[in-house]
C-alpha atoms as a printed R data frame, in Angstrom:
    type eleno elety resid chain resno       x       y       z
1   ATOM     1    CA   UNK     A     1   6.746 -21.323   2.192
2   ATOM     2    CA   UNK     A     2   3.011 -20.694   1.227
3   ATOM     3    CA   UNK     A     3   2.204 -19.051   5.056
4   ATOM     4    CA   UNK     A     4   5.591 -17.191   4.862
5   ATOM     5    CA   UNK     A     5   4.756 -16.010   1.093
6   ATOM     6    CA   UNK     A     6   1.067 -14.752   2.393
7   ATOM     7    CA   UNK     A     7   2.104 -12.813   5.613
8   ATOM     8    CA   UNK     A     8   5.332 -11.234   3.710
9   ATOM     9    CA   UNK     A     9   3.306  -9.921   0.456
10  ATOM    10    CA   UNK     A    10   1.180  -7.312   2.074
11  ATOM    11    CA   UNK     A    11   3.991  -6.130   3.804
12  ATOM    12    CA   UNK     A    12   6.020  -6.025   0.893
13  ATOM    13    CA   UNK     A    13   3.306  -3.943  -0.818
14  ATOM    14    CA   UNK     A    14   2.550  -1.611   2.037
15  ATOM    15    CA   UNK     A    15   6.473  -0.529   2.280
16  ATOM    16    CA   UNK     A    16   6.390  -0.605  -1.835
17  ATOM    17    CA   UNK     A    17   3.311   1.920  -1.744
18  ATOM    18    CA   UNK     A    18   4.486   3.509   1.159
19  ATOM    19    CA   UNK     A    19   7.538   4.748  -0.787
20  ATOM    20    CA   UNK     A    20   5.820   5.773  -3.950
21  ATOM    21    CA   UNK     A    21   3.872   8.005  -2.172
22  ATOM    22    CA   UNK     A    22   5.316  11.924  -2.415
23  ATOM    23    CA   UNK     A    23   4.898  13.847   1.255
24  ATOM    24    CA   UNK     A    24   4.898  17.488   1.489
25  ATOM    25    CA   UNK     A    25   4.901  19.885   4.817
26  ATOM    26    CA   UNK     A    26   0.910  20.780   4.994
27  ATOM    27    CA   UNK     A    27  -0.539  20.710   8.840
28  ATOM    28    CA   UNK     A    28  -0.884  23.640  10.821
29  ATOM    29    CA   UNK     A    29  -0.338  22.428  14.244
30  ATOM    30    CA   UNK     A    30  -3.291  23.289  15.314
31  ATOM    31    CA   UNK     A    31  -4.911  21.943  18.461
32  ATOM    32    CA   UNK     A    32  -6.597  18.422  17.721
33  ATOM    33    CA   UNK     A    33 -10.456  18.656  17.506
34  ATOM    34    CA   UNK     A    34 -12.133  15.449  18.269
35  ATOM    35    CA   UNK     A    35 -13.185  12.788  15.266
36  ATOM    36    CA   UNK     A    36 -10.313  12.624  12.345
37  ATOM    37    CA   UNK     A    37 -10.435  15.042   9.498
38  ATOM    38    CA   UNK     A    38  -8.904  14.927   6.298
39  ATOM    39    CA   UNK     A    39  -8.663  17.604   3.572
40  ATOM    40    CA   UNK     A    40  -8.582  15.750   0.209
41  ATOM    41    CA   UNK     A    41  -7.740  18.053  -2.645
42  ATOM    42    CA   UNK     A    42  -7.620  17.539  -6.303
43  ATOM    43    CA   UNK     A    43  -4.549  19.356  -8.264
44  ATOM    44    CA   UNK     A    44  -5.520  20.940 -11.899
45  ATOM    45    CA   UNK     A    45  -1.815  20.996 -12.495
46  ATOM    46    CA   UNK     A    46  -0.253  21.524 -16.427
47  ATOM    47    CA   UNK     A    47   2.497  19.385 -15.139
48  ATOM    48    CA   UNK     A    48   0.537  16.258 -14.738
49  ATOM    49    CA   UNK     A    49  -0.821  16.256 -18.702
50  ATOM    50    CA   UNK     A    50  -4.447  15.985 -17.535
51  ATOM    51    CA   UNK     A    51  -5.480  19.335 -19.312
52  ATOM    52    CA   UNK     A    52  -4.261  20.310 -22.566
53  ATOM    53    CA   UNK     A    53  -2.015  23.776 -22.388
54  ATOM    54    CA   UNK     A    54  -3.748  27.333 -21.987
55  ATOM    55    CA   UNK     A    55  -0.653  29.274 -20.925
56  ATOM    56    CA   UNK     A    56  -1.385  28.730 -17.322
57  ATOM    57    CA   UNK     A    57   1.159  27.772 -15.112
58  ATOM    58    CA   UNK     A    58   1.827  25.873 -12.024
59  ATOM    59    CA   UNK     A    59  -1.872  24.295 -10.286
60  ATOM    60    CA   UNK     A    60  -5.182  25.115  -9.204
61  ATOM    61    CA   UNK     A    61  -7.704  22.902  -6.514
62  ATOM    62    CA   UNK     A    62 -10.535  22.533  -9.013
63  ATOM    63    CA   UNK     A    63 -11.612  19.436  -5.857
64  ATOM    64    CA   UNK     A    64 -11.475  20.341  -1.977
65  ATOM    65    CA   UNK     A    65 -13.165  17.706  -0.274
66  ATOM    66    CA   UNK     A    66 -13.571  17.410   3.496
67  ATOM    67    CA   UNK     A    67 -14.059  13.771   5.014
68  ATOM    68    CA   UNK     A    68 -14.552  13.504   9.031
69  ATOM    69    CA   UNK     A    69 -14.559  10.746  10.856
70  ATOM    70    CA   UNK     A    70 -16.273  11.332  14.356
71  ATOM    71    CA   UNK     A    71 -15.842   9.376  17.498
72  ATOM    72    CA   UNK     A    72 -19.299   8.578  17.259
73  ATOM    73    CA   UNK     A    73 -21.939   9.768  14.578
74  ATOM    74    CA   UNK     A    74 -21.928   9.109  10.873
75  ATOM    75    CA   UNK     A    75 -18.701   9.373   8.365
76  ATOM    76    CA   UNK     A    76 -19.510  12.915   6.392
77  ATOM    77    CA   UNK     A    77 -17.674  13.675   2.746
78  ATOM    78    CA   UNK     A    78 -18.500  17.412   2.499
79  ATOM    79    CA   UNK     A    79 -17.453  19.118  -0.864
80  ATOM    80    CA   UNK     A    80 -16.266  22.516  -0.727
81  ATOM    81    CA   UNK     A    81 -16.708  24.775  -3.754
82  ATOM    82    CA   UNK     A    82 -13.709  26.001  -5.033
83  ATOM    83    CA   UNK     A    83 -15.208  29.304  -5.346
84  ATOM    84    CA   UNK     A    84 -16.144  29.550  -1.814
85  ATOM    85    CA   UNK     A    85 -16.211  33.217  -0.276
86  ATOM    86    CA   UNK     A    86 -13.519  32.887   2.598
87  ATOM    87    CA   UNK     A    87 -11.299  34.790   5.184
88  ATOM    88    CA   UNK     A    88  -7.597  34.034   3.768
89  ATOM    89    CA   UNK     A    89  -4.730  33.901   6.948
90  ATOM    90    CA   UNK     A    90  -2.609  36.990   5.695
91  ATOM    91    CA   UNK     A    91  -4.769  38.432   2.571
92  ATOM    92    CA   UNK     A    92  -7.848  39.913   1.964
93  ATOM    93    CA   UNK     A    93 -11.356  37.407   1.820
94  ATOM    94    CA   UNK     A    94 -11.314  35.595  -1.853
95  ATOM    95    CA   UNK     A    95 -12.164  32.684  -3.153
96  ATOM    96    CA   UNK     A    96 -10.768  29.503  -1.575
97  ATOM    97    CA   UNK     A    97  -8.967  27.646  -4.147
98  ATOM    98    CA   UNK     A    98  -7.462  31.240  -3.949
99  ATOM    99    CA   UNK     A    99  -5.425  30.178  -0.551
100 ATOM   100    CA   UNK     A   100  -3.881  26.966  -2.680
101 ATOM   101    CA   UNK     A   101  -2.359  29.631  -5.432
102 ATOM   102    CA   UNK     A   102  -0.881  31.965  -2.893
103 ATOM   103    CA   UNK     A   103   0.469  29.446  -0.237
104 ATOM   104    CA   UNK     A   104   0.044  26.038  -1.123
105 ATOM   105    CA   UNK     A   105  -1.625  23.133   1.194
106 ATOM   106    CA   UNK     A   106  -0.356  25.000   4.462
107 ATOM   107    CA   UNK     A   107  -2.770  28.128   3.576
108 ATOM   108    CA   UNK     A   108  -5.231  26.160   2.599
109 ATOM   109    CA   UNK     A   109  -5.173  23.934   5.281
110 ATOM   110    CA   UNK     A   110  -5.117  26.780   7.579
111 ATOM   111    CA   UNK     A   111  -8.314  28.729   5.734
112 ATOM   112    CA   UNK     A   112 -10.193  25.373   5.821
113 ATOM   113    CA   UNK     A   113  -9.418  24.967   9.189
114 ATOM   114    CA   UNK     A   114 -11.129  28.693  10.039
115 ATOM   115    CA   UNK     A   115 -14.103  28.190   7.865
116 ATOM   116    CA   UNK     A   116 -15.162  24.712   9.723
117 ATOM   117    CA   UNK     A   117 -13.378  24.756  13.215
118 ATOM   118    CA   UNK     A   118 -11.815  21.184  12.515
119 ATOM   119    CA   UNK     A   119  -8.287  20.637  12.520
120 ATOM   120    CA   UNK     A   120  -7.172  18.687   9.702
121 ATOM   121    CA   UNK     A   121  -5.591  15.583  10.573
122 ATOM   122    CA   UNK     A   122  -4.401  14.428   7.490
123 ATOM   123    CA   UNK     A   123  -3.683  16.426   3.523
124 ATOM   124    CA   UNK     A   124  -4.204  14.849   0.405
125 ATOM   125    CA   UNK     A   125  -3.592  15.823  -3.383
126 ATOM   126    CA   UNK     A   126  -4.240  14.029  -6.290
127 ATOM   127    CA   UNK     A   127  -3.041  15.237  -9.450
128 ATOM   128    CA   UNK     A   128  -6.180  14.856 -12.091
129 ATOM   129    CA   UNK     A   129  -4.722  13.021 -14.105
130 ATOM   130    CA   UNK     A   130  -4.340   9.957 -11.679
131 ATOM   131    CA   UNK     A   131  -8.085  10.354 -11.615
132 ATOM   132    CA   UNK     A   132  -7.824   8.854 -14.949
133 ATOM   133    CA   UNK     A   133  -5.149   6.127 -14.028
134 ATOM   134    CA   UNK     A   134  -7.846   5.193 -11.420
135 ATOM   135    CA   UNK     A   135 -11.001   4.869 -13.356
136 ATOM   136    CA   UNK     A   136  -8.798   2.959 -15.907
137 ATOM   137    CA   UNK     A   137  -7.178   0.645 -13.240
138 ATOM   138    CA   UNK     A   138 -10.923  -0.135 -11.764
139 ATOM   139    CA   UNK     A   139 -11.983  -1.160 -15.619
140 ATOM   140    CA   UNK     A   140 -13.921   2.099 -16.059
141 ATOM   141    CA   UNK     A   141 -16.950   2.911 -13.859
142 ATOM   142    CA   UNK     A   142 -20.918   3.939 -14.653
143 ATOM   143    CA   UNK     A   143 -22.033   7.393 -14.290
144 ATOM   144    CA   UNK     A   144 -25.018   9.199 -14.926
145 ATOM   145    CA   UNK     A   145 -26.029  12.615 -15.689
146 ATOM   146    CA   UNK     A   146 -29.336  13.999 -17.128
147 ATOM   147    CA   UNK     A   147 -28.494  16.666 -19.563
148 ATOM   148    CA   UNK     A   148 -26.708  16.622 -22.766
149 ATOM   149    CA   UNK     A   149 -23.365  18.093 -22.950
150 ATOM   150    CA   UNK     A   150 -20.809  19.542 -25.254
151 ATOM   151    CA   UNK     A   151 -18.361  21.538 -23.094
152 ATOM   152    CA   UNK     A   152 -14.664  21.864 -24.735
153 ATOM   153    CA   UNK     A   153 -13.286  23.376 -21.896
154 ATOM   154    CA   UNK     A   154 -13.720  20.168 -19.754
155 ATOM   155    CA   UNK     A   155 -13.720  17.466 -22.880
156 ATOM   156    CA   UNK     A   156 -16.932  16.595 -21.651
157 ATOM   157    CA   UNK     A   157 -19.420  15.226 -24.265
158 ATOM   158    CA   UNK     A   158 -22.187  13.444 -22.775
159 ATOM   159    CA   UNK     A   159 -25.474  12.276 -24.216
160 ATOM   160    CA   UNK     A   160 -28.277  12.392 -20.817
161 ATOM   161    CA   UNK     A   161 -28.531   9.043 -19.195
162 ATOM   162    CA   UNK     A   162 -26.213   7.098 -17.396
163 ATOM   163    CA   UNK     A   163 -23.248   5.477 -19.239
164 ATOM   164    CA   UNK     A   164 -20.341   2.784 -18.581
165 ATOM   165    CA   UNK     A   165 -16.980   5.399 -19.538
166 ATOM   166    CA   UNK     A   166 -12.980   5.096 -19.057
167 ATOM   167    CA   UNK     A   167 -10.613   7.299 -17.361
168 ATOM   168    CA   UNK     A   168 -10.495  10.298 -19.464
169 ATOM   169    CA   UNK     A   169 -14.491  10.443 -20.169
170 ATOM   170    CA   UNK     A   170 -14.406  10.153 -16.334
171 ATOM   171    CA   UNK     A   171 -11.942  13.154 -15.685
172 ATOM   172    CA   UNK     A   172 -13.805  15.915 -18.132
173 ATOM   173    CA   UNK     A   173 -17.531  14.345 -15.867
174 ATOM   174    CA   UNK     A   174 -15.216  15.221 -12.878
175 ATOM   175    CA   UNK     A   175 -13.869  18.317 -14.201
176 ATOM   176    CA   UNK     A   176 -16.566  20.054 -16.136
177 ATOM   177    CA   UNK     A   177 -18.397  23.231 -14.533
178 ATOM   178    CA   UNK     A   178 -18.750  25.863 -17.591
179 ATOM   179    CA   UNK     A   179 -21.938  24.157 -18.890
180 ATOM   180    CA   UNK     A   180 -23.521  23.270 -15.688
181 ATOM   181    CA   UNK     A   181 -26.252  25.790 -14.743
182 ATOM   182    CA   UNK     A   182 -25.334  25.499 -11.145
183 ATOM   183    CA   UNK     A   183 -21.146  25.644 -11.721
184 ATOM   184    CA   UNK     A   184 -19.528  24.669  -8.849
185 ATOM   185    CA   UNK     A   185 -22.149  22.902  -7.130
186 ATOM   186    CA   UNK     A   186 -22.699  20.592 -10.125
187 ATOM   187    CA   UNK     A   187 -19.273  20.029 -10.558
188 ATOM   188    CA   UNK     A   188 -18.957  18.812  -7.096
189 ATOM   189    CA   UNK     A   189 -22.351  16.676  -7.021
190 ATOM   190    CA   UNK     A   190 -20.329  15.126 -10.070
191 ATOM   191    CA   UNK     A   191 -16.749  14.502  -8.460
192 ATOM   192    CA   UNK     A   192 -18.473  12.843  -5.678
193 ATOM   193    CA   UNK     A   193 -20.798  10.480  -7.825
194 ATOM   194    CA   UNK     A   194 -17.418   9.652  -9.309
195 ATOM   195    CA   UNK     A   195 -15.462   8.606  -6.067
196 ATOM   196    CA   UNK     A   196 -18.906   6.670  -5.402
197 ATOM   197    CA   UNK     A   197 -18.394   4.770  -8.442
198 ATOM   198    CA   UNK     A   198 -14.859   4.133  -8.008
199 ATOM   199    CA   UNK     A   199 -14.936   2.740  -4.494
200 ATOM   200    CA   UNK     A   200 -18.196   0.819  -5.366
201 ATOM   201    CA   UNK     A   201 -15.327  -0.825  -7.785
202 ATOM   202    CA   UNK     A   202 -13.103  -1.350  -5.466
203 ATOM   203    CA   UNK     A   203 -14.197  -4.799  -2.948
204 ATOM   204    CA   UNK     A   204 -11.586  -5.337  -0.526
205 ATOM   205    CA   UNK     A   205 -12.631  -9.032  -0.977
206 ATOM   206    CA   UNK     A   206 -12.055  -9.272  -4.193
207 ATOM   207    CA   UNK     A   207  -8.850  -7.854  -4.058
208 ATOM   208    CA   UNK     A   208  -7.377 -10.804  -1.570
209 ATOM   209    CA   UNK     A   209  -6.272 -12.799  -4.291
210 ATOM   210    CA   UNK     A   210  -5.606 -10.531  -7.116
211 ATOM   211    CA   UNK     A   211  -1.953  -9.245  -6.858
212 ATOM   212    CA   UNK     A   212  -1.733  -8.020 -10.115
213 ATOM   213    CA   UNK     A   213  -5.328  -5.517  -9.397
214 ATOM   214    CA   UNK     A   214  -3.520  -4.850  -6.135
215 ATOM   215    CA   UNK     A   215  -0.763  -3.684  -8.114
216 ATOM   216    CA   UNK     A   216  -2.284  -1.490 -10.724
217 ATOM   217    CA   UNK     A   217  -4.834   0.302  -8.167
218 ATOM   218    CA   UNK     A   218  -1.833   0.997  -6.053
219 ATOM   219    CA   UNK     A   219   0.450   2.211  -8.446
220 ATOM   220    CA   UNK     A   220  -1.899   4.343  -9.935
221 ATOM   221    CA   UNK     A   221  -3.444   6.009  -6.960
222 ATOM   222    CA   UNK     A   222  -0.110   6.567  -5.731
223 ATOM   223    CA   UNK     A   223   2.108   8.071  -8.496
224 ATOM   224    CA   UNK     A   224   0.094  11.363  -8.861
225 ATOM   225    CA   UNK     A   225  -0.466  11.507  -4.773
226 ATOM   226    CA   UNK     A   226   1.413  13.960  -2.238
227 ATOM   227    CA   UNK     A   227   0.451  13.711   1.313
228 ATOM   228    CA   UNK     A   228   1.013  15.256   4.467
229 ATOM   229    CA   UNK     A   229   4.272  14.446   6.256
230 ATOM   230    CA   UNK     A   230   2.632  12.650   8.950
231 ATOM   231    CA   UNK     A   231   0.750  10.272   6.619
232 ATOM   232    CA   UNK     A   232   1.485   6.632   6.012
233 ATOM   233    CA   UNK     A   233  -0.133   4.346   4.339
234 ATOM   234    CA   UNK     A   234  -2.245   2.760   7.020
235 ATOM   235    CA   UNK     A   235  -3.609   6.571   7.059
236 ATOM   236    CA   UNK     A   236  -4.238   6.492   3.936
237 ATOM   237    CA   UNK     A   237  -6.131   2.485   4.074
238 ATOM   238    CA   UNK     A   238  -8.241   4.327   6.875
239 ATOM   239    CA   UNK     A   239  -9.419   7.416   4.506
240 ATOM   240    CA   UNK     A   240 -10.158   4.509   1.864
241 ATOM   241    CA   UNK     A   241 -12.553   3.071   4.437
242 ATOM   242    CA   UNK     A   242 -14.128   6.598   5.570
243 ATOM   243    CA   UNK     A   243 -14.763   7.463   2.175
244 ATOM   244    CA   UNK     A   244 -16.967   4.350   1.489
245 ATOM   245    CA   UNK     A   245 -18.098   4.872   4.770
246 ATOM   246    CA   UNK     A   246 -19.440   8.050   4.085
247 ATOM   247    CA   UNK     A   247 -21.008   7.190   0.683
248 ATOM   248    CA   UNK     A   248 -22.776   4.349   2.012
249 ATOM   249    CA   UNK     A   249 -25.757   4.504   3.811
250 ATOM   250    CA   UNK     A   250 -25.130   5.316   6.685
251 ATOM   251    CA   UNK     A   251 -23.201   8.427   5.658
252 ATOM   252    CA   UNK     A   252 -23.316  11.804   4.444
253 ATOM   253    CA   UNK     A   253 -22.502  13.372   1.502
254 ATOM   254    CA   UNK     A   254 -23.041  16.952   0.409
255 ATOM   255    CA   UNK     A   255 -22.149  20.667   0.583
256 ATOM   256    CA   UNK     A   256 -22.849  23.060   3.555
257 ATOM   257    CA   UNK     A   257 -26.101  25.660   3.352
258 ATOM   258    CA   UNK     A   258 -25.186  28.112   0.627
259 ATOM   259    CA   UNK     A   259 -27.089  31.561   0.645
260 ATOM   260    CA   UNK     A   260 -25.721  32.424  -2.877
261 ATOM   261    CA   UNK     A   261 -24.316  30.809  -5.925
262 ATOM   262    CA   UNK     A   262 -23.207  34.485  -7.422
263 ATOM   263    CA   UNK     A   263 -22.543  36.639  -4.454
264 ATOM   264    CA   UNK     A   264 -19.890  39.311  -5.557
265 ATOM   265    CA   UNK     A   265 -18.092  41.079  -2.884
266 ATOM   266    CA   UNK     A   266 -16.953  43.430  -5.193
267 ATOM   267    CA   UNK     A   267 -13.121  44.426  -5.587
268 ATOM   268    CA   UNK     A   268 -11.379  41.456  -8.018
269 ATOM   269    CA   UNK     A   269 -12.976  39.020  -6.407
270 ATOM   270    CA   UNK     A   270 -15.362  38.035  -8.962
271 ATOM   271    CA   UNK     A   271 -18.673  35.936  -8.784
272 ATOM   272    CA   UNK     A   272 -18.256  33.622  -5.497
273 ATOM   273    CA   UNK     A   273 -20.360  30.645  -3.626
274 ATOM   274    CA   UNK     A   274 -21.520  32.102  -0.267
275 ATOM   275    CA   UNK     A   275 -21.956  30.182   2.453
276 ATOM   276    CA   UNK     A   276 -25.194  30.523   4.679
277 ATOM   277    CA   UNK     A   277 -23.885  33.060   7.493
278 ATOM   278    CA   UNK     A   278 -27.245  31.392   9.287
279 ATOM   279    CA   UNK     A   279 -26.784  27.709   9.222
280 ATOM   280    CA   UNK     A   280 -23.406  27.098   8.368
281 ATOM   281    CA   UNK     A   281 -21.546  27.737  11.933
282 ATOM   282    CA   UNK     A   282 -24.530  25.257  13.062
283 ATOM   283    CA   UNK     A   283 -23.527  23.091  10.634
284 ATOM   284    CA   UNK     A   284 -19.824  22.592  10.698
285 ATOM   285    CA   UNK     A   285 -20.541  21.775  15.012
286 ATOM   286    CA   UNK     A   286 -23.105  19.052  13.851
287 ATOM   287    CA   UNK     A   287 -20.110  17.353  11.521
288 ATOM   288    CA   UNK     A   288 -17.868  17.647  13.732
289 ATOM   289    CA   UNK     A   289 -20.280  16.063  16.523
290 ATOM   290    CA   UNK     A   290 -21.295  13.475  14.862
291 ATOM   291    CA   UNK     A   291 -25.145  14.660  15.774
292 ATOM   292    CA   UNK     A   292 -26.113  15.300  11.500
293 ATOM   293    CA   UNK     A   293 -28.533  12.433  10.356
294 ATOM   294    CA   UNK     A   294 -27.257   9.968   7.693
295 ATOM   295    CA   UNK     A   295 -27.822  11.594   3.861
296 ATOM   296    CA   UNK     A   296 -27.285  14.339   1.689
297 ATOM   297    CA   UNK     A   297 -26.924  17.899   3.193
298 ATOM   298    CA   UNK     A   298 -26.747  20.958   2.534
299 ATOM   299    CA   UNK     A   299 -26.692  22.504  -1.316
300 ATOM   300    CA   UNK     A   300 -28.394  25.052  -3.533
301 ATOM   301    CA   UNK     A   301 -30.252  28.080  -1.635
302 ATOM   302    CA   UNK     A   302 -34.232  26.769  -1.203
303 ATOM   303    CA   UNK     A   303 -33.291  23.446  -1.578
């Protein structure tokens, strides 16, 4: 009964998670490009009740992350700013949480897809508020930033240092930008400290023989998650292994070489993050390859 009661439980919990999980239509089709890539993406929805109500409707991608998982080469978790000057399939260039708000993971699958040459393998989109659900879940995690801040926009009220916080001190780190000298970038420096946190949380060991932990991780990573059609839950075990892959040691972490952090193309586009024309294409071939040393990349022009 014991052996029988051991073998049948994960299996019971991978079919359990498997059907919590929401999927939505998101790949292009594309032809494959080698490694895996996924396209993680963080939802600023008014739906999910992680940000109070301004009057705007429907959701934003304040997080686009890009993991890739080579054949051979380090596991790279590049953040993509969400104000990132792009070619949009079927409008003019804009920003590229832009794609997201006029046609959903498809578009911005496909303009993500343009901008690095990698085919994404597998979508992902969390709502923010399961951010929250997450940290909580974990028992909170420790983060650190080294400026004192009082942003209402975010909720983010921080004293500089590093400090032990819960699930919605975690979500305004994760979401604030307004009171950040370098917006975007510092936003995303953040978001990835957090995941870094939360996975350092997170020992598979430890897990073995805590059910109930299983439980409440699982439930709350899943009830806020859509993925792609053609992911399961084994996909989604394997991104949960690149991603502390890729913030361990041997991995990479960072943004690609950006020439501006207020380039304005003029029209309605507004202030935008430009990309290096320069280094960039060089770049995106060396994640893709596998050939990028282990460590941070890329980030703030003259850095």
């Amino acid at each position: 009964m014991l052996v029988v009661a051991v073998v049948a439980w994960p299996i019971g919990l991978a079919v359990w998670a498997n059907g919590k999980v929401q999927h939505t239509p998101a790949l292009s089709g594309a032809a494959n490009t080698p490694g895996t890539t996924y396209l993680l993406t963080g939802s600023d929805s008014r739906a999910d009740g992680a940000v109070g109500e301004d009057g705007t409707e429907g959701a934003r991608t304040d997080t686009i992350l890009l993991l890739h998982v080579p054949d051979s080469g380090p596991t790279a978790l590049i953040s993509l700013p969400r104000d990132t000057y792009v070619d949009i399939p079927g409008h003019d260039p804009s920003k590229l949480n832009a794609a997201f708000s006029w046609g959903g993971a498809p578009l911005l699958v496909q303009t993500v897809e343009g901008l690095t040459g990698l085919t994404v393998d597998h979508y992902a989109e969390i709502g923010m508020a399961g951010v929250e659900q997450i940290v909580d879940a974990v028992g909170g995690v420790n983060l650190c930033h080294d400026a004192n801040v009082n942003d209402p926009d975010s909720g983010m009220v921080w004293v500089a240092g590093c400090h032990d916080v819960a699930g919605e001190q975690a979500l305004a780190f994760a979401r604030m930008r307004k009171a950040d000298p370098t917006g975007d970038v510092g936003r995303a420096e953040r978001q990835r400290q957090l995941i870094g946190a939360v996975m350092g949380k997170v020992k598979p060991s430890q897990l073995l023989f805590r059910p109930t932990q299983q439980v409440a991780l699982i439930d709350a990573g899943t009830q806020a998650l859509t993925v792609s059609d053609e992911t399961g839950i084994v996909d989604m075990g394997r991104l949960a292994l690149a991603f502390r892959a890729a913030n361990g040691a041997d991995g990479i972490t960072g943004t690609p070489p950006i020439a501006s952090i207020d380039y304005r193309p003029g029209g309605n586009v507004g202030s935008t993050v430009l990309l290096d024309p320069d280094l960039a294409p060089a770049f995106w071939v060396a994640i893709a390859d596998g050939s990028l040393p282990a460590g941070p990349v890329g980030g703030m022009p003259g850095a």
